[in-house]
KELUMTI-975751 format. One record per atom (N, C-alpha, C, CB): x, y, z; residue in one letter. Coordinates in pm, whole numbers, plus 32768, in hexadecimal, padded with zeros to 4 digits. Atoms other than C-alpha are relative to their C-alpha. Glycine has a CB too. Layout:
BEGIN
XYZA...
REM end
This chain:
BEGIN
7FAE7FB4805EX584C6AF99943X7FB5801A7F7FX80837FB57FE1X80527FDA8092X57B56BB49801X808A800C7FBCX7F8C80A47FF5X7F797FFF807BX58806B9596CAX7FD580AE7FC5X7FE87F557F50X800B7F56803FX588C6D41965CX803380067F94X804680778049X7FAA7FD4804AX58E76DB9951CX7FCD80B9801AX7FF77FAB7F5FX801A7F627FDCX592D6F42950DX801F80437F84X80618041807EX7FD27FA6808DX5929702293D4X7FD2806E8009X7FD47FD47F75X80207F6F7FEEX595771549401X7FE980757F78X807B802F8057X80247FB5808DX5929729392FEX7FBE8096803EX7F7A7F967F91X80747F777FDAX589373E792D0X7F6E7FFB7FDAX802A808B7FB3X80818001803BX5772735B9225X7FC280717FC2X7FB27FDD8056X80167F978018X574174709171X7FBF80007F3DX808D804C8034X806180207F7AX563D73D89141X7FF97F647FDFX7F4D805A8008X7FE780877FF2X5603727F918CX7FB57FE77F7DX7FCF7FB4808EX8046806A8060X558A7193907DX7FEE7F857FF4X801D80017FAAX80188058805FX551570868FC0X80A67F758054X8010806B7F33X7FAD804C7FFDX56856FE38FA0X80297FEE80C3X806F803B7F90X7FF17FE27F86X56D0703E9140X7FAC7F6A8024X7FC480A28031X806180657FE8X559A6F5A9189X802E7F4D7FEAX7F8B802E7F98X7FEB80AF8059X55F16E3A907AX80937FAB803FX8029801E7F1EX7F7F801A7FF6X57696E3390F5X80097FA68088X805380877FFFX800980007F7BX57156E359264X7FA87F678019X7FB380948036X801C80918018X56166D029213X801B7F957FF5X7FE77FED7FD0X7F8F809F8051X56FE6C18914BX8050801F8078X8076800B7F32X7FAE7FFB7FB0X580B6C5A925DX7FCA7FAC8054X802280728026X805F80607FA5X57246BE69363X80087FA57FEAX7F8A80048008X800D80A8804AX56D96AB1928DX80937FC9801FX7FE07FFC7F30X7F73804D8022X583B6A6C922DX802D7FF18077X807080477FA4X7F6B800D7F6FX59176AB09383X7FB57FC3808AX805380D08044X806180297F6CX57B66A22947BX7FEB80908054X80647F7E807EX7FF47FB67F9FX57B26B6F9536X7F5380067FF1X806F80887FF4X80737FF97FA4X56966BAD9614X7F9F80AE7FD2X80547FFA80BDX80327F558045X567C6D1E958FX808480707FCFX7FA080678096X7F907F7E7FF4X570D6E4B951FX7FFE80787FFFX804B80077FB7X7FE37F9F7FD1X57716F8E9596X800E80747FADX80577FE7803CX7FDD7F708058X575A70D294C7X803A80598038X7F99804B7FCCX7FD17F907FACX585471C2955DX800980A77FA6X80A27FC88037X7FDB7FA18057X580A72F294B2X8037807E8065X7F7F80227F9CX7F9A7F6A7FDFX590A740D94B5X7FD6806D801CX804F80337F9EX7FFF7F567FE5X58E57583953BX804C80267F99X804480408091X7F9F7FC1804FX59F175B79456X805F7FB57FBDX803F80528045X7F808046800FX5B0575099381X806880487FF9X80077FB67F9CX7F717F6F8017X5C48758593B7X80497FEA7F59X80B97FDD809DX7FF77FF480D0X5C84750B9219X7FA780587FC1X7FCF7F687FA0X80517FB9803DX5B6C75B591CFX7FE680898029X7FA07FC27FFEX80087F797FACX5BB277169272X7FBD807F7F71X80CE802F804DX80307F88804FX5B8177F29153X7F9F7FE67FBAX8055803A7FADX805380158061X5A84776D90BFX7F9480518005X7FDD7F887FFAX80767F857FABX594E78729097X7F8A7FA37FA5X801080F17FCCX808080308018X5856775C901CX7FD47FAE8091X80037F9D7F73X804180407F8CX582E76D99161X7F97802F804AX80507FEC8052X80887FDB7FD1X56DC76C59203X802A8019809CX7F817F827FE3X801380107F68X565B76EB9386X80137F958024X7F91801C8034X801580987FBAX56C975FC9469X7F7D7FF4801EX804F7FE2808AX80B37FFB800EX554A761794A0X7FB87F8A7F84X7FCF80BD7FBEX8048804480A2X54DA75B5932AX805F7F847FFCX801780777F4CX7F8980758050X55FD74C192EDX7FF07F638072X80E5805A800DX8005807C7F8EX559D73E89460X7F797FE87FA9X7FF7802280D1X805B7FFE800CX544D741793FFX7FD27F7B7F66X7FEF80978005X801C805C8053X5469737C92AAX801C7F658013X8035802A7F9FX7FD480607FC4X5538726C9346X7F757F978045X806680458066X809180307FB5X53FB7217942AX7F957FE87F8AX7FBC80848074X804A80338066X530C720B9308X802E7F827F7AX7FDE807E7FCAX7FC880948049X53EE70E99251X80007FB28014X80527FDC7FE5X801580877FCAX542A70419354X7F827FBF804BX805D7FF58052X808680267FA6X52DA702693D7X7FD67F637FCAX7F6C80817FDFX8047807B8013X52206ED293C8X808C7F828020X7FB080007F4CX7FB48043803DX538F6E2D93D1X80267FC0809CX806A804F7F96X7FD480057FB4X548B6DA494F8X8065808B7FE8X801F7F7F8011X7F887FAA7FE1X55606EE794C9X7FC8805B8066X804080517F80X800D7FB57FAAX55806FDE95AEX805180628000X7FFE7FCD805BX7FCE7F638031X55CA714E955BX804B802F8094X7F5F80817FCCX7FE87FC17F8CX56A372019678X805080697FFDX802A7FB48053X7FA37F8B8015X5722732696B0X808A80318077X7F9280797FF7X7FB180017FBCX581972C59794X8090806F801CX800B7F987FE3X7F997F968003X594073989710X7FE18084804FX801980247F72X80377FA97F9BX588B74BD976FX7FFF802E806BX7FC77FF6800EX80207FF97F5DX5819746E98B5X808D80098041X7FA77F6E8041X7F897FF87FA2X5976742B9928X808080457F7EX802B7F3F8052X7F6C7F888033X5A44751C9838X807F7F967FD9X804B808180ADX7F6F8071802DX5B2673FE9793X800480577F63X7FD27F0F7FF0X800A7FD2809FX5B9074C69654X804E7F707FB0X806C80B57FDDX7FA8803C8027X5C81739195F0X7F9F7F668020X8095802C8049X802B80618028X5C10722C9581X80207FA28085X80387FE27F77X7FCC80487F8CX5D0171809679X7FF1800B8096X806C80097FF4X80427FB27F90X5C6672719785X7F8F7FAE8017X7FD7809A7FE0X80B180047FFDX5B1D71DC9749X80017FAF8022X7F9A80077F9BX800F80A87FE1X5B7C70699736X803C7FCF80B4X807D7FA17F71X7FC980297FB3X5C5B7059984AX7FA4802380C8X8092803E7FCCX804A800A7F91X5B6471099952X7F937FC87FE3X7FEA806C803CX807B8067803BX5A3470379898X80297F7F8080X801D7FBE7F24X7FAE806D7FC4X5B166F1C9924X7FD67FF180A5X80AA80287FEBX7FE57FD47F89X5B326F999A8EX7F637FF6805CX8046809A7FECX80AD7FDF7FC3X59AB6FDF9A9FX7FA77F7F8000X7F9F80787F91X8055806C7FF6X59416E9A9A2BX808E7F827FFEX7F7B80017F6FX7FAA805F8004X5A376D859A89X7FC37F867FECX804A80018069X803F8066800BX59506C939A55X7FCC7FD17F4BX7F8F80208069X80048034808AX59306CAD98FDX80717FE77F8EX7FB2804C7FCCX7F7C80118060X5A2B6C6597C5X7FC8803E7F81X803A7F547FE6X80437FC78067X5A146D5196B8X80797FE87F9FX7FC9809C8019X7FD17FE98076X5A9B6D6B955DX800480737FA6X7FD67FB97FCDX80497FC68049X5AC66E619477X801D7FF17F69X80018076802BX803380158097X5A136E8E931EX806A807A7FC4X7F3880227FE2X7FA97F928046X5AFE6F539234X80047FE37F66X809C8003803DX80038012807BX5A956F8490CBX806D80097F94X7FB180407FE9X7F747FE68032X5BAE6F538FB7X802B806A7FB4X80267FA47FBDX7FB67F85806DX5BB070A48F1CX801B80518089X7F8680677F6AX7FE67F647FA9X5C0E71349065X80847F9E8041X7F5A80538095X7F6F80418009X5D4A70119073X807F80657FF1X80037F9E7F7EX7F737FB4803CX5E3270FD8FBEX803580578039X7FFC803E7F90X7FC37F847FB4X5E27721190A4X80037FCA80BBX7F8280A57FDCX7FBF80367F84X5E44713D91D6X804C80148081X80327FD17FE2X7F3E7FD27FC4X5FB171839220X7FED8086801CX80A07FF97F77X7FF67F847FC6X5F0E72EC9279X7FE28024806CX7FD580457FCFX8021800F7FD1X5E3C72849358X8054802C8099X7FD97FAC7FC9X7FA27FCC7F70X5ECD730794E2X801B7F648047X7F908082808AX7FAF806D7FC5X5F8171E19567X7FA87F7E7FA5X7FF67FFD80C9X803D80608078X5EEB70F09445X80507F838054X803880277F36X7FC980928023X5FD66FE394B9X7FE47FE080BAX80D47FF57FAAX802E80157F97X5F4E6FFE963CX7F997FC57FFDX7FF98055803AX80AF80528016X5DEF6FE095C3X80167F787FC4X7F87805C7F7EX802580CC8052X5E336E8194E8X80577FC88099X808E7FB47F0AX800480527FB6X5EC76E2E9641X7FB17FF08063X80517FFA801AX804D7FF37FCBX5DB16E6796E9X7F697F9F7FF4X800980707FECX807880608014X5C926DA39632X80297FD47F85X7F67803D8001X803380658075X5C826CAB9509X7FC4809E7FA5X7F627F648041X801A7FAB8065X5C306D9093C7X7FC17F977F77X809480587FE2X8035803F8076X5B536D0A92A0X7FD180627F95X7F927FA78028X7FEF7FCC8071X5B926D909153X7F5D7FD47FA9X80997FC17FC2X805E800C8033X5A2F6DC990ACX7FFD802E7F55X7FB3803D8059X80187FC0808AX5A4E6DCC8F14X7FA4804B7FFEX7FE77FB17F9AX80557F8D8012X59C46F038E6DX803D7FFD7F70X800F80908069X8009800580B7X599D6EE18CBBX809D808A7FF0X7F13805B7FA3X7F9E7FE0805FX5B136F448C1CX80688039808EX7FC4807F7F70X7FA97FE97F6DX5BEC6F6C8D7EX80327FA58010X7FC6801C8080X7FC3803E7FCEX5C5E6E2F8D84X80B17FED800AX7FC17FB77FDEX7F6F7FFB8054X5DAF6E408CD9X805A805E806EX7FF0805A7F47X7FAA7F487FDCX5E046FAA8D9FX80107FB3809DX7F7180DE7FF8X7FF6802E7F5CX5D8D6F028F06X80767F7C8012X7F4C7FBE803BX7FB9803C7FE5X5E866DD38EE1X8081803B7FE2X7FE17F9E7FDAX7F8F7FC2802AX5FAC6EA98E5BX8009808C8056X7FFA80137F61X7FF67F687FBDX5F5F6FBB8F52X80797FFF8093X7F4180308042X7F9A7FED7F99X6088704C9047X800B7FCC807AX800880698019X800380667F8EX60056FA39178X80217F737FECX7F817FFC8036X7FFC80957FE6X5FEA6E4A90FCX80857FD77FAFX7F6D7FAD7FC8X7F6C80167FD9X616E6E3B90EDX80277FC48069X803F8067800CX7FC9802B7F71X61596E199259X7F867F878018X80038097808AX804D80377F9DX60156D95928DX7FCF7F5B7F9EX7F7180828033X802A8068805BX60196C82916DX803C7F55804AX805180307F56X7FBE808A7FBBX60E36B7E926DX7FA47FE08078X80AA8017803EX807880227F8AX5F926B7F9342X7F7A7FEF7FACX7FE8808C807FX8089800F804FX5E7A6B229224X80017F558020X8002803A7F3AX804880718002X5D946A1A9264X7FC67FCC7F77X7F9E80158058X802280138064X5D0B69549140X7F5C7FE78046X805B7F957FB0X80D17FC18020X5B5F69AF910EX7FF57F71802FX7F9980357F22X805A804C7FE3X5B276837914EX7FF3801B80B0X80267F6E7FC4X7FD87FCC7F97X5B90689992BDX7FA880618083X805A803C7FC5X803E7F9A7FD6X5AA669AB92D0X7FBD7FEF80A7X7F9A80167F8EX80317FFB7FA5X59D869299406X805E7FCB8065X7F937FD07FF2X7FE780477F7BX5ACB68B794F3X806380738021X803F7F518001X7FCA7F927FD1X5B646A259525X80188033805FX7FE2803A7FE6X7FDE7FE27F47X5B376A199693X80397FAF802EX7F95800A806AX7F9C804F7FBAX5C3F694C96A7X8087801C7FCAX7FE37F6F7FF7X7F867FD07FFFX5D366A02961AX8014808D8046X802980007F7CX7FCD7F787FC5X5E126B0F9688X801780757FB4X80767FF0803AX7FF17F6E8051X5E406C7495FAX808D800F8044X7F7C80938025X80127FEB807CX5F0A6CB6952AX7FA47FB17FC4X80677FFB7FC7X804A80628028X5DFF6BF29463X7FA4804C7F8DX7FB47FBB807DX80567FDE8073X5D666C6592FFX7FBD7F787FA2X806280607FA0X805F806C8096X5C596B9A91FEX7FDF80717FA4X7F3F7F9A8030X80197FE8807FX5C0A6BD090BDX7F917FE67FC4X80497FD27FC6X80A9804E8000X5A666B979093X7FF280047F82X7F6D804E804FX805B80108096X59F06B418F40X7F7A8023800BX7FF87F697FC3X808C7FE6800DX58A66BD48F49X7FD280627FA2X7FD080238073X805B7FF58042X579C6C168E78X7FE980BA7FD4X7F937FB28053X7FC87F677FF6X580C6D938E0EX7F8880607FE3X808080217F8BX80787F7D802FX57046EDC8DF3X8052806E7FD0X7F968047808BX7FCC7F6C7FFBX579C70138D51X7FB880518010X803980307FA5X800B7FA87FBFX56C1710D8DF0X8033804B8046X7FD67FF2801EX7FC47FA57F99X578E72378E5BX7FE5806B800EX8069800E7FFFX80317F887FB6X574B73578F2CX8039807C7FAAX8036800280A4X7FD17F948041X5842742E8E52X7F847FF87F6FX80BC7FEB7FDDX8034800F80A2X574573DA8D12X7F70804D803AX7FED7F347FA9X80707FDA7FD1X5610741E8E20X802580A27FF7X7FDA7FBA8090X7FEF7F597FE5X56C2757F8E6FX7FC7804E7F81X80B080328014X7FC67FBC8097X56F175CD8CFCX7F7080197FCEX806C7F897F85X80AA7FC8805AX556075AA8C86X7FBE803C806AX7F817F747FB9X80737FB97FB7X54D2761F8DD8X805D80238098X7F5E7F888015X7F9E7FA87F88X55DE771A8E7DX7F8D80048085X803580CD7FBFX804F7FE07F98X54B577688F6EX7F8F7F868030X7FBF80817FD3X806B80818000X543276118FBBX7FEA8007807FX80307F647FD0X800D7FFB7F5FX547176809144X7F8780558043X80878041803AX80797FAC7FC4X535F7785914DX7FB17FC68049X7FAE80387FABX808A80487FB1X524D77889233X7F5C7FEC7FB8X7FE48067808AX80577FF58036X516E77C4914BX7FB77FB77F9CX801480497FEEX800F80548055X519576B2905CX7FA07FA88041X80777FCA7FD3X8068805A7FBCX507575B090A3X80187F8C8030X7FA47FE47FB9X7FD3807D7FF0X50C57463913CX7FF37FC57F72X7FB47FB68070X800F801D809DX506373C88FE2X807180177FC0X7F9B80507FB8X7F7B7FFB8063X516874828F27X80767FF3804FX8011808C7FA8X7F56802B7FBBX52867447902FX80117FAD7FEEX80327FFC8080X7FD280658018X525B73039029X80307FA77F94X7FCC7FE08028X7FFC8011808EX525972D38EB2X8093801B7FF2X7F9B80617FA8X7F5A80068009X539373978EA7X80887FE28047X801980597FEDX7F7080457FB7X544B72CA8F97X7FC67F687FC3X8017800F80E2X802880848058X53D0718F8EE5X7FE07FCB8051X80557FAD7FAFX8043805E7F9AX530A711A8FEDX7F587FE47FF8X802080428090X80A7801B8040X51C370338F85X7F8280208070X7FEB7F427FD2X80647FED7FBCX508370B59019X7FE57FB68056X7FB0800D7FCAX7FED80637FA9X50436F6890ABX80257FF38072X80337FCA7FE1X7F5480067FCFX518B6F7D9160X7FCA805380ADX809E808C7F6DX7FEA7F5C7FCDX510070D39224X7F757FB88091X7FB680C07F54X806380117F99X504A70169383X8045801880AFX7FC27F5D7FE3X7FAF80107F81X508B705C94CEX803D7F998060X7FC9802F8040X7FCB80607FD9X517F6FED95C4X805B804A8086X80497FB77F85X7FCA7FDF7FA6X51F8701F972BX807A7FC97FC0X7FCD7FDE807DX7F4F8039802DX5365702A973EX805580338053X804480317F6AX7FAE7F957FA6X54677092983CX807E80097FBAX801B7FD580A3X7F7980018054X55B1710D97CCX80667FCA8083X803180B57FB4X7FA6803D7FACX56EB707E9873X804E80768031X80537F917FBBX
REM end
């Protein structure tokens, strides 16, 4: 059995904080690895016209997580899950052998309750609430955790998650990055080009030179 965590996103484009979050998680909850499910599309994010290529946006994904245990996938995609609970529940089906979790940062708590069957998915897998600098206040007072506040685990807890049942949320104290992709958009609308040099992509996804070595990897 592999312990999974899954955080999904449009990555648009991956970064810096993506990396750091996905790290400490690991640490904190023991998992074995984790899963980047990046989106074709969010159905929250339909109108948005800063969104990159699913192309550029996997792509950056892969250059973050390189050197790491994550593992970029473009699962949605491949099998056409537009919906979160789509994704997890045939994830499930494909790998019964593993136990996944998912990562869910707290500035995206509040809108939750919009989520397409939000209260299927927390019965589906264990959910771990990843602080993100000035969200905390909004993510414990947010419309879901009405329902879902009579299923929180307390953080000392964190590793023995494969032994509870979903419904099942934590609350991780970790070590916070504010690097966000809306701040990346804002100084370098065109950070997706092809033309930009590896050098400056990686700069403007805050990813240290170092960082940038190869690495087989299959996606799930």
């Amino acid at each position: 059995m592999a312990r999974i965590g899954l955080l999904g996103g449009s990555f648009n484009p991956a970064h810096r904080a993506h990396r750091h979050i996905s790290l400490a998680a690991m640490k904190a909850l023991g998992l074995d690895a984790v899963w980047w499910l990046v989106s074709p599309g969010n159905p929250l994010k339909e109108d948005a016209k800063d969104m990159a290529p699913f192309g550029a946006r996997f792509a950056s994904a892969e250059r973050i997580a390189r050197g790491t245990l994550i593992q970029v996938s473009d699962f949605e995609r491949k099998e056409e899950t537009r919906f979160t609970v789509d994704s997890v529940r045939l994830l499930k089906r494909r790998h019964p052998e593993h136990r996944f979790i998912w990562l869910l940062r707290s500035d995206t708590v509040p809108n939750f309750h919009k989520w397409r069957d939000w209260r299927g998915l927390a019965g589906e897998v264990p959910i771990a609430v990843i602080r993100r600098p000035g969200y905390d206040s909004l993510a414990h007072a947010a419309r879901a955790m009405s329902w879902l506040r009579r299923f929180v685990h307390p953080s000392s807890q964190a590793k023995h998650w494969t032994e509870w049942s979903a419904p099942a949320i934590i609350f991780l104290r970790l070590p916070p990055d504010a690097t966000s992709a809306t701040a990346i958009r804002a100084h370098f609308p065109s950070w997706h080009r092809r033309s930009s040099s590896p050098r400056e992509r990686n700069l403007r996804i805050g990813l240290p030179l170092s960082a940038r070595r190869p690495l087989d990897r299959t996606s799930p």
